[in-house]
C-alpha positions in Angstrom: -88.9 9.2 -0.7 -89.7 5.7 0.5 -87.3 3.1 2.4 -84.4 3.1 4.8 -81.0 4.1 4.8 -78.4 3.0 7.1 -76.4 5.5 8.9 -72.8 5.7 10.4 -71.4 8.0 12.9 -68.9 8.1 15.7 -68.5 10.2 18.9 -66.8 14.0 19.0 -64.5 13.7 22.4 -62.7 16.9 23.8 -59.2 15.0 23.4 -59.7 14.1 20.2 -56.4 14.3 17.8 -56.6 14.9 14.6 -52.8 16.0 12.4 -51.9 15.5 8.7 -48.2 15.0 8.0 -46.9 15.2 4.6 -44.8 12.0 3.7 -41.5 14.1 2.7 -41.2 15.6 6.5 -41.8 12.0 7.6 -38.8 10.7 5.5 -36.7 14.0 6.7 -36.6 13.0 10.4 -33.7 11.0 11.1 -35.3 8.3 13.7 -37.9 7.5 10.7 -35.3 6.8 8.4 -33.4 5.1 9.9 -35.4 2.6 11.2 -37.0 2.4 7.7 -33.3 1.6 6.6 -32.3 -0.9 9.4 -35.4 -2.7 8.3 -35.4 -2.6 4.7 -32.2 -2.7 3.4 -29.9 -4.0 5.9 -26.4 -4.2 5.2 -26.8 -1.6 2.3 -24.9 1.6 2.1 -25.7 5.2 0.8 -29.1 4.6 0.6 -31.5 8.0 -0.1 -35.7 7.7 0.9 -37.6 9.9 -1.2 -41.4 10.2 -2.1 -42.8 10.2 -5.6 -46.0 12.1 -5.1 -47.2 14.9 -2.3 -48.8 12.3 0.4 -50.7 13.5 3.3 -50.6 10.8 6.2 -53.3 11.0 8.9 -52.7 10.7 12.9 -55.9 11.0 14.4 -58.1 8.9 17.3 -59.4 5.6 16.4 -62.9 5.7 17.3 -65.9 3.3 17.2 -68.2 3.7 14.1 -71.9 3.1 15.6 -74.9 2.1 13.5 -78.2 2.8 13.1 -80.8 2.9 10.5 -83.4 5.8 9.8 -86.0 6.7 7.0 -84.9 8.5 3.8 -87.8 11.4 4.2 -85.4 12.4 7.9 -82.7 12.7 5.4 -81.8 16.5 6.7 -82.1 15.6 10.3 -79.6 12.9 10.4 -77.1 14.7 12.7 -80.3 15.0 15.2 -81.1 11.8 15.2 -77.6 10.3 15.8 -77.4 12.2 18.8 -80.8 10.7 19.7 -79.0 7.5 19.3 -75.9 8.1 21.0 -78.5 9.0 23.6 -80.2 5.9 24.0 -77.8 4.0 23.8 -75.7 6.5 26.7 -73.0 7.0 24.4 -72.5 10.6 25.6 -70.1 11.1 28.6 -68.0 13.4 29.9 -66.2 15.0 27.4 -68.1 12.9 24.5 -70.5 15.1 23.6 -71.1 15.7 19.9 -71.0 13.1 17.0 -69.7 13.1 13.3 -72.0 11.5 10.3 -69.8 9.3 8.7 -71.7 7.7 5.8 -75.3 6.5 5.2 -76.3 4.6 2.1 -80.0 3.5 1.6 -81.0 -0.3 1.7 
């Protein structure tokens, strides 16, 4: 395995959130839906929100994605050597002490 890949990853922080909400519940709560009326169909009456499909919707922390490229033969130690990175580049603080592989694709 010859070449480079290029490798994504962000920081793991101890107040990190992370929540999936199902759509449904969001259109049961009373605040949601009514704002979602007052905004979309003003001046309309007897109006019912309701979801077609089972969606999951995502809360979580927005992070920074960091870069960095490696060779394709250090394939299984890619986890290693984005730490190594986050290192260098003093990415680790407090708190922030792990990182998450996001995606790598080879150039």
């Amino acid at each position: 395995m010859e070449g480079t890949m290029k490798v994504s990853y962000k920081m793991l922080c101890d107040g990190d959130v992370y929540n999936e909400v199902q759509l449904t519940e969001i259109l049961q709560n009373e605040k949601v839906a009514k704002a979602i009326k007052s905004e979309f169909a003003k001046g309309l009456r007897n109006i019912a929100l309701s979801a077609s499909e089972n969606i999951k919707i995502e809360i979580s922390t927005d992070k920074e994605i960091f870069e960095f490229e490696a060779e394709k033969k250090d394939f299984a130690d890619l986890i290693e050597l984005a730490e190594e990175d986050a290192r260098a580049h003093k990415r680790i603080k407090k708190g922030c002490n792990g990182v998450e592989v996001i995606d790598f694709e080879t150039l």
